[in-house]
N, C-alpha and C positions, 0 to 999 in steps of 0.2 A: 745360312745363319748370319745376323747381323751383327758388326761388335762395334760399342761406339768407345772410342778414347779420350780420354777424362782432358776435360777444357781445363789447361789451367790458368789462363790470365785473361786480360782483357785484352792486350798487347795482341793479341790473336790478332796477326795477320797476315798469316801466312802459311807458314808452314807448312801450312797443313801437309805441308808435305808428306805424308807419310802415311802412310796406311800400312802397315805390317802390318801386320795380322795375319794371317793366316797361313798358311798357307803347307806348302809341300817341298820337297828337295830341295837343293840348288838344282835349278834350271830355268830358262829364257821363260818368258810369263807374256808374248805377245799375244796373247788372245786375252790380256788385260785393260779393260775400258777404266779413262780414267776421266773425273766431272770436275771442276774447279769451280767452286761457288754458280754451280745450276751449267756450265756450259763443258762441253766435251773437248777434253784436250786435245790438240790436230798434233801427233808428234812427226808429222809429216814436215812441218817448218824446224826441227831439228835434225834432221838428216834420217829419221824414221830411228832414231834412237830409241828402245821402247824398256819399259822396267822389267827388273828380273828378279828372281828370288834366291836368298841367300841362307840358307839355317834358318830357315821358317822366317826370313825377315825379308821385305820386299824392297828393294832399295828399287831409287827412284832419278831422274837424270834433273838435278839440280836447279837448274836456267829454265828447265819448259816449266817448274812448277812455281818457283822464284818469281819467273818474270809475270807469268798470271797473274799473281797474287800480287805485284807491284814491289817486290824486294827488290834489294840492291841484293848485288851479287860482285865480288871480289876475288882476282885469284893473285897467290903468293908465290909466283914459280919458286925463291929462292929457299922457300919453307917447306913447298909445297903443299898451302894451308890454302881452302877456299873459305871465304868470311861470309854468312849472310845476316843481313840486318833489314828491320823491319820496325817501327815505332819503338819503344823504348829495350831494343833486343837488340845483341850482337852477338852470333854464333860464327866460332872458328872450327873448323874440323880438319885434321891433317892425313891427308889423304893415308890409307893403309894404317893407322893408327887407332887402336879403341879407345883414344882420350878425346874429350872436348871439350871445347870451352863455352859458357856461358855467361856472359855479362863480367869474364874474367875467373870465373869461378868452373873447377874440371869438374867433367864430369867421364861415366866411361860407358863408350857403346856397347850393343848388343853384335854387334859387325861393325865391320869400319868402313867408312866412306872411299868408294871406291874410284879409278879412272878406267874405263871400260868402251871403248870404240873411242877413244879421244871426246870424250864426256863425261864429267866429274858425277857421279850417283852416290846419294846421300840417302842412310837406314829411314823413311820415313818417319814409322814411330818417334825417335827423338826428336828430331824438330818439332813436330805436331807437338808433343808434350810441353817444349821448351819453349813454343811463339804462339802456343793458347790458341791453334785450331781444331776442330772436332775433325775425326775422319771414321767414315764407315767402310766395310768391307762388304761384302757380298757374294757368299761365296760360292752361290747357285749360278750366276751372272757372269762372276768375276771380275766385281765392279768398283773401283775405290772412289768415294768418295771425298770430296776436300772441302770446308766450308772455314774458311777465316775472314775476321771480322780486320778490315782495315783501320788503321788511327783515324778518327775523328778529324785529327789536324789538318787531315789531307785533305778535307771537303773544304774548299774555298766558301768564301761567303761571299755576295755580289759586289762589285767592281763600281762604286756608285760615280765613277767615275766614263760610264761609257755610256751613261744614258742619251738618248736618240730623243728628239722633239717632234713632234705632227701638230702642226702649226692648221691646220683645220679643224679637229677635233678638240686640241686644246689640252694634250695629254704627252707626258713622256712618259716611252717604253723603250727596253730593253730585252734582246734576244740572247740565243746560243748559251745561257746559263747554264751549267753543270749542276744537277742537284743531287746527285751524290756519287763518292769516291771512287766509286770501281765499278763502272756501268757494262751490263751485259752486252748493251749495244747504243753505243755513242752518238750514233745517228738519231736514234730517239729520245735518250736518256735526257735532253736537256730542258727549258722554259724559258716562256715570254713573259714579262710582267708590263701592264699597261696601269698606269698611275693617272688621274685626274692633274693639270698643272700645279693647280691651284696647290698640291698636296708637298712642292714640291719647293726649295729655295734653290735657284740653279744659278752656274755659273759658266757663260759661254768659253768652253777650251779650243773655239777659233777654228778647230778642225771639223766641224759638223756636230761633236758632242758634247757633252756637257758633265759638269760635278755638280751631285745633286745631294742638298743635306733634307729630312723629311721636314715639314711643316705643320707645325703640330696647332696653327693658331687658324687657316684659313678654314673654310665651310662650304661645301658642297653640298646642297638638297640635304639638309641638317646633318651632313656626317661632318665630322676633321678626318685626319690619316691617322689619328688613333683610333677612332671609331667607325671608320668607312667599313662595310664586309668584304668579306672578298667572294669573287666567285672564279669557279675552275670550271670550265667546262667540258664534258664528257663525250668528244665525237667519234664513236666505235661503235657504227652500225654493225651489227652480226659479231661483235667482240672482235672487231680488229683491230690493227695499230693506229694509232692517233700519230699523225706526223707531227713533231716538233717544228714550231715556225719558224719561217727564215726571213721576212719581213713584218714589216706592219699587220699587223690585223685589223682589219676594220671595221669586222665586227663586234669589237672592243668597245668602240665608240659608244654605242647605247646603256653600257652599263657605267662607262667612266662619264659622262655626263650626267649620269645620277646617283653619283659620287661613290661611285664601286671600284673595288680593286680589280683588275681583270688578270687571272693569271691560270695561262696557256700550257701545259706541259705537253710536250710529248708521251708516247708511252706504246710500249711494244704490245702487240695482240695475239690475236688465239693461236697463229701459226709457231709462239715461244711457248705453247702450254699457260694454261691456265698453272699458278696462278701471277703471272707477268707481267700482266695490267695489271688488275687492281693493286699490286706492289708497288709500280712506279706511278701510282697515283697518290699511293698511300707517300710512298721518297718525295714527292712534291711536295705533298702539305706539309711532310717536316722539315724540308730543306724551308719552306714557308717561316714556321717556327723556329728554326737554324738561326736566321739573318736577325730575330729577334726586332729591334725598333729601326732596325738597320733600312726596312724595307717598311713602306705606310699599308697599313690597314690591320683591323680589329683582328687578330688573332688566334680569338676567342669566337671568332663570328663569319666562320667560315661554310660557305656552301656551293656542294656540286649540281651541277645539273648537265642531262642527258638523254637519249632518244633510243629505244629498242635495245639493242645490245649496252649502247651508250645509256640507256635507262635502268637498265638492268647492273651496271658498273655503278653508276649513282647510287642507286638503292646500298648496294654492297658498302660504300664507300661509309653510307649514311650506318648502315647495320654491325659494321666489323672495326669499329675503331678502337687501336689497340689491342686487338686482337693478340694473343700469344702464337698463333696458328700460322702467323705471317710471319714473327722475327727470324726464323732464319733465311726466308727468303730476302726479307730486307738488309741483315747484317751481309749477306751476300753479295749484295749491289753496292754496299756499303753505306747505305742510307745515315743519315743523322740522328740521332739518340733524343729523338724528341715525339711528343705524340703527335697520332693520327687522326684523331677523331675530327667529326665536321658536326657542328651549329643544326644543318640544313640541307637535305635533299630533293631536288627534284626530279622526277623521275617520269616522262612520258614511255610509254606503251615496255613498259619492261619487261623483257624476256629472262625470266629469272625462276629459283626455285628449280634447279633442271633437276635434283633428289627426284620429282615426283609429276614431272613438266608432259612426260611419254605419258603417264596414267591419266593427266587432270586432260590431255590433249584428247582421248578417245573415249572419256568419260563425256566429256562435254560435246563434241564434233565427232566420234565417231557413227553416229547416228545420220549422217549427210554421206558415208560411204556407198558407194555401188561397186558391183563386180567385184568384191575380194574373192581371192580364192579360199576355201576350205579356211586352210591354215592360217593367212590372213585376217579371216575374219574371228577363228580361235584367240589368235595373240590380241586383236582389238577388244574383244568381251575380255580377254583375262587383265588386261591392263586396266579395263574401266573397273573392271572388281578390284582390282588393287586400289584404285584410289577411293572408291567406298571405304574399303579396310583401313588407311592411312585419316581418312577424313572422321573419323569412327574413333579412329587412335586418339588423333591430333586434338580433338574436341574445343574447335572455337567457340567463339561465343560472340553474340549480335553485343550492339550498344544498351542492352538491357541484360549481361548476364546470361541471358538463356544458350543454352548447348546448344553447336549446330550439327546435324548427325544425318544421314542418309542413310533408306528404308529403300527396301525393294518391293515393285510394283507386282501386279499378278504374273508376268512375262518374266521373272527375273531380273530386271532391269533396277537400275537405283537411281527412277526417277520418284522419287517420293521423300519428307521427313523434314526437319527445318532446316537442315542443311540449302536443301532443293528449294523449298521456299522461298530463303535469301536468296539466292542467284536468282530465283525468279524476281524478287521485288525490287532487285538491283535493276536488272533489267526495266521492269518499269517503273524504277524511278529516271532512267537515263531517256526515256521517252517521253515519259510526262517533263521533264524537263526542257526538253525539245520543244513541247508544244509551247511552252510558257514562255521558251524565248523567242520562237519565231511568230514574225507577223504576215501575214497571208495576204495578197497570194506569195508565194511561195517559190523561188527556182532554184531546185536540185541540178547541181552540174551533173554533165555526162560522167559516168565511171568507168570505167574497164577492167578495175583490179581487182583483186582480191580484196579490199574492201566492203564490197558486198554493196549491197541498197542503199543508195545517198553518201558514199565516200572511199576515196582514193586508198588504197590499202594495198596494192602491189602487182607487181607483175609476173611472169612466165621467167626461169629463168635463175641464174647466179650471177658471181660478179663479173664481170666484164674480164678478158681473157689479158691482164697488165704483161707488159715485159718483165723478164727478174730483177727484182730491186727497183721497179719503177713505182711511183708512191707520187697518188695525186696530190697535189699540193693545198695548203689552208686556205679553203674558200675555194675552189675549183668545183665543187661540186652541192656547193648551196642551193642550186633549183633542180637536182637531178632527186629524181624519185628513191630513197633509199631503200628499195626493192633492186633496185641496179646498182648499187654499191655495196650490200652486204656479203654478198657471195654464199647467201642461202638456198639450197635448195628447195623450190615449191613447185607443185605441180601444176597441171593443167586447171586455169580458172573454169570453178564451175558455178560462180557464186549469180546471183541475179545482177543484171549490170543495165545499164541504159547507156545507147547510143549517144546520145547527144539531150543537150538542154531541157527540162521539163520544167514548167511552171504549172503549179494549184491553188488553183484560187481561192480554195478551205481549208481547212481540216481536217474535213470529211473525205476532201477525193484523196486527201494525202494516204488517209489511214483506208482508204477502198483499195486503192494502187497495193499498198505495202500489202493488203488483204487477197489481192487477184481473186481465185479462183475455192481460196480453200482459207476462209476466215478464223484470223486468230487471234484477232486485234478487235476487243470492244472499244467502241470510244464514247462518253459521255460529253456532248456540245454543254452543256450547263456548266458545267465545271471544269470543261476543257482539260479531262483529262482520258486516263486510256487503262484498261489490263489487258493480258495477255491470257492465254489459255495454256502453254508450256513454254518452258525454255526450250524443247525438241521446237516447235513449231519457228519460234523464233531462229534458232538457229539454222533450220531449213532454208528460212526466208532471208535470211541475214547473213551469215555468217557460215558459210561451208567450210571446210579441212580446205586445206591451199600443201597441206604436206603429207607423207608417207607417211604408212602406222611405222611407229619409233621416228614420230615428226622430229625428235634431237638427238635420238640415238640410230641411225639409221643401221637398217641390218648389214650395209656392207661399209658401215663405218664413212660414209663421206659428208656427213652433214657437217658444216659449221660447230656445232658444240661438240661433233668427235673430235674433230682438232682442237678444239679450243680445250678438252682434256685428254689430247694426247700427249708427245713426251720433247717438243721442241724444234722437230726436222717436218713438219707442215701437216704430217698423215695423220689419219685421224685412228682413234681408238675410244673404244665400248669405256660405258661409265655407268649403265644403269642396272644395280645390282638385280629391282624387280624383273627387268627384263629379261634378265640372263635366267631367271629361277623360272621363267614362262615356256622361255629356249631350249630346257632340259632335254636331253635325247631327240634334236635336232640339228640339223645340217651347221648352223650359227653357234650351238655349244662350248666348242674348240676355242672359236677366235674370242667370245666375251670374258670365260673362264681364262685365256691366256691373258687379256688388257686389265682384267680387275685384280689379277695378280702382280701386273708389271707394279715397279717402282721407279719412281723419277727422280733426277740426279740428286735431291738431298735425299732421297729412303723413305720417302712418304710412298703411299697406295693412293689410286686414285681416287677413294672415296674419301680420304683426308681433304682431295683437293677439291672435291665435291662442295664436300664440306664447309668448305674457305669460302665457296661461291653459290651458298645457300642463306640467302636473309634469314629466313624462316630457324636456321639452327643455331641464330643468338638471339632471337625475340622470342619462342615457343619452346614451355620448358616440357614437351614429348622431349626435345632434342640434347644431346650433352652439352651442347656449347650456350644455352639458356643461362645468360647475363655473365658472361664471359667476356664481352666486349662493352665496351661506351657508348650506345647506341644514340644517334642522331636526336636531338628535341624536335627537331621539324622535319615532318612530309611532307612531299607536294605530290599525289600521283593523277597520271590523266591517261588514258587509252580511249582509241577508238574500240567503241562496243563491237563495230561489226570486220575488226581484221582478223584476220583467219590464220596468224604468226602463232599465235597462243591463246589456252583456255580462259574463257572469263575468268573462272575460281583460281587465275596466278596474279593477277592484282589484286580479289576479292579478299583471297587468303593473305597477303603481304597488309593489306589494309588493317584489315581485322586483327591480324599477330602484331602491328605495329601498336595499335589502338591498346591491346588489351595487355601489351608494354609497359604501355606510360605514353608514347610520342603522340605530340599533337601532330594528328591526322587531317589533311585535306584530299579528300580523294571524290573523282565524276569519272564515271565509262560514259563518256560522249556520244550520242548517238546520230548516225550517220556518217559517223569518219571509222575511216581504218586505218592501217598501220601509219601513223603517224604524228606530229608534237598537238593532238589533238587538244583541243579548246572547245568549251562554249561558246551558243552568240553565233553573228550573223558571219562576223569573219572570220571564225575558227582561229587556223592553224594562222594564217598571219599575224596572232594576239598572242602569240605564246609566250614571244623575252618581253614583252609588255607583262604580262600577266603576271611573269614569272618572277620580274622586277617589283612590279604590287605584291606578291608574296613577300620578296624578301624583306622590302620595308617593313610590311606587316608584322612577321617574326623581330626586326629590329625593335620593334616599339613598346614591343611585350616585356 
């Protein structure tokens, strides 16, 4: 049973010490786990001093919870009074005494503050009450929780005194930023800001830096620094950590050249549990709005952009702003009390939507399986019947209002209904667009990946085996295939591939090729256009599974998205309810019934955190959290049609819930690329921060 203790200030920062609650006799309470704003106490750096319970009250060893929390800590030998203070708090306690003090004002314990191994232990309860932290208990677990909100005062605002110059590009940036108070992990927690010069009145301080006041009169490509955008970028292939920069970025340069803000944060990945990213992404853009005119660009006109995991973050970023769902992970970090929301998302090949990611994955792809076993092939049909069910629920609807719903075929299958339709004519709109922008003859590069027919989409493999704590550095891995940096598992490629370079001289041999042996492809030369006969056919040809049934819920937990909602120490654990309800009185039972029970160090389940990392459940009102958040005015989304990461219907569905929002939507499934910042056009994927830069103007102009 969980008990939560009544917040009562702002000043919450600390305290938290205390968890009473519950509990049993006097006696030693080491099998008591204790979490400080999301991270587990090591009482190993106190001498393994651990808390104990006294007359139902758990007192707690002073310094280890103090110094988490960032309090001062004072002791009085001649009083024998320890003092703790913390924003506008000062707590005296006299050791052995049930009086205390409060901002001068007594009060009287429930126990008295004890010295117990040569370490001062304080009644939790009281302080929580007195320094406005929430604390949970747990008493199935034995788990205490502590979640205090640090002062405000304590988050610095930028130092405009150490900005750095790049006298090539024509811009000064600055690193190592702290953007908020009380960082889970300092290594990451911090930001680069890259400034346009022009934006900028500086003054050489002789030692390499400079003081710099904004400029509010100069103009780059019709912005000033009150009106430039800013853009954040989202690089967490498979949701992992984004390293915070330690030098220059240079790939800043293209966007501060056409007078954008560039701002770089760090931010911790799937191995701290979802939801840890999207948090300190969310800590950015208000440590962003923190700094106020402090810092140059439009405020108001903020946009993410990102790739696969990194696109899937975007989306998020774009979908959950303001979110209530987040504030206590944010006050945890100690984020700045400003909002979250962003202008503008872009969002290549996004892995997102994992509520329903296993169903829409074998709904769509599992039709390209061989060899499953029995049972195997049981959980693939019951998960594609579930996402019939859910798509049936959910009831989208095309850009005319019409319902989209899925009817099953004479085989049992739910390839039929308007649902099926759309995904068909998506499909061949991304083909018939193909034809319209290419000009013949024609040379398709060799593939090899999971990509499928005409485009790069991935390889064999996870991420490369790093040393502990070793973290590629920013821009170290710009031309490496993000198949080998996401640390996702996929299977053996079975997708159709070509060796090496093919040119066609038509459109005809194009669409004969893609046809081989077992035609699915009509194509009309008059009108240079094309249908298809299914989306099964297509997929066959195009687009095989690249992953295991439970492609992000894997049965033995190791996939990437089990980490990314497990609980902070790298292992992964179950998150998908329908799955578990497939699993009933099987071998896998145990372990998903035990993870969707777990709780994470603030007392959330993890379909709360699911939740947090579902677009779909603040744009689509099936869902509770339907207009709960500020959701983004601009999309930008793009996927390769033929990668085999995720189901066509996990971009179709985000478009379509986005669209029938309110958000202006730009969205193409690009045909012939896979997993990757897929583009229209001759040069694809090389056109993307081009493209992406023409978008944002475009939303500026509006």
């Amino acid at each position: 049973m969980k008990h939560v203790l009544r917040k009562i200030s702002a000043v919450s920062v600390t305290a938290a010490m205390t968890a009473a609650m519950a509990a049993v006799p006097v006696m030693a309470a080491d099998d008591i786990t204790v979490f400080v704003n999301g991270s587990q106490l090591d009482f190993t750096k106190y001498d393994n001093v651990l808390p104990y319970i006294e007359n139902d009250y758990t007192l707690i060893p002073i310094r280890a919870i103090a110094e988490s929390l960032g309090l001062d800590v004072a002791w009085e030998e001649s009083t024998r009074t320890v003092s703790v203070s913390g924003g506008d708090t000062l707590i005296g306690l006299v050791i052995d005494s049930d009086k205390a003090t409060v901002n001068g004002e007594e009060k009287t314990l429930g126990v008295p503050a004890r010295i117990t191994d040569d370490r001062t232990f304080i009644p939790l309860r009281f302080v929580s009450e007195n320094i406005g932290a929430d604390v949970l208990w747990d008493g199935e677990t034995r788990t205490i929780t502590i979640n205090g909100e640090k002062a405000m005062s304590e988050l610095a605002k930028i130092d405009n005194t150490k900005w750095q110059y790049n006298a090539d590009d024509d811009a000064y940036w600055q690193i190592g930023i702290q953007y908020c108070s009380n960082p889970a992990d300092a290594s990451y927690e911090t930001l680069g800001i890259f400034v346009p010069a022009a934006y900028m009145n500086a003054t050489d301080n002789g030692d390499g830096t400079f003081t710099c006041e904004v400029n509010n009169e100069a103009i780059v490509n019709g912005y000033t620094a009150g009106t430039a955008p800013i853009v954040i970028p989202v690089e967490t292939p498979g949701y992992s950590a984004m390293n915070a920069p330690t030098a220059y970025v240079s790939s800043s340069a293209q966007y501060t050249k056409a007078g954008f803000v560039y701002v770089y944060p760090g931010a911790r990945g799937r191995n701290e549990g979802a939801p840890a990213g999207v948090t300190d992404f969310k800590a950015a853009i208000r440590y962003i709005r923190f700094n106020g005119d402090d810092i140059a660009g439009d405020k108001d006109s903020i946009f993410s952009f990102g790739m696969s995991g990194g696109g899937a973050q975007s989306a998020l970023i774009g979908a959950t702003g303001n979110s209530d769902l987040y504030t206590p992970y944010l006050n945890a970090i100690g984020a700045a009390d400003e909002k979250d929301d962003v202008k503008g998302s872009m969002c290549w090949c996004p892995i997102t939507n994992l509520d329903i990611a296993n169903e829409a994955y074998e709904w769509n792809m599992g039709s390209t399986r061989s060899d499953l076993t029995e049972d195997m092939q049981t959980l693939s049909d019951g998960l594609a019947n579930a996402f019939a069910m859910y798509i049936n629920d959910i009831q989208l609807k095309d850009e005319n209002g019409a319902v989209l719903l899925l009817e099953q075929d004479e085989n049992g299958k739910w390839t039929k209904g308007t649902y099926y339709d759309y995904i068909k004519s998506e499909v061949e709109r991304s083909l018939n667009n193909f034809l319209a922008d290419t000009t013949f003859p024609y040379t398709k590069q060799a593939s090899k990946g999971f990509g499928g027919f005409g485009g790069r989409g991935g390889m064999g493999g996870g991420m490369p085996d790093f040393a502990d704590g070793e973290k590629p550095q920013v821009g170290d891995n710009a031309n490496v295939p993000i198949e080998e940096l996401d640390g996702i598992t996929r299977t053996t490629d079975t997708v159709k591939t070509t060796e090496e370079d093919k040119t066609y001289q038509t459109a005809e041999e194009y669409i004969a090729d893609l046809n081989g042996d077992d035609a699915w492809i009509s194509y009309d030369e008059k009108t240079n256009t094309a249908t298809i006969t299914s989306v099964e056919a297509f997929v066959k040809a195009c687009k095989n599974a690249s992953k295991s049934v439970g492609a992000f819920d894997a049965l033995d937990a190791t996939q990437g998205e089990n980490v990314l909602f497990g609980y902070g120490d790298g292992n992964g654990a179950h998150f998908d309810v329908m799955m578990s309800r497939l699993l009933a009185n099987t071998e896998y039972e145990a372990a998903y019934k035990a993870d969707l029970e777990k709780k994470d160090a603030l007392g959330n389940l993890v379909n709360y955190r699911v939740n947090m990392y579902t677009p779909m459940y603040y744009i689509d009102d099936m869902y509770d959290g339907y207009k709960t958040a500020d959701v983004a005015r601009y999309f930008r989304i793009r996927t390769g049609i033929n990668q085999g990461d995720t189901a066509l219907s996990t971009e179709v569905n985000l478009a379509l819930g986005l669209k029938a929002y309110g958000s202006d939507v730009d969205f193409e499934m690009v045909w012939g690329q896979g997993h990757t910042k897929a583009e229209r056009g001759a040069n694809g994927e090389e056109m993307s921060d081009t493209n992406f830069i023409e978008w944002v103007n475009e939303c500026m102009s509006e």
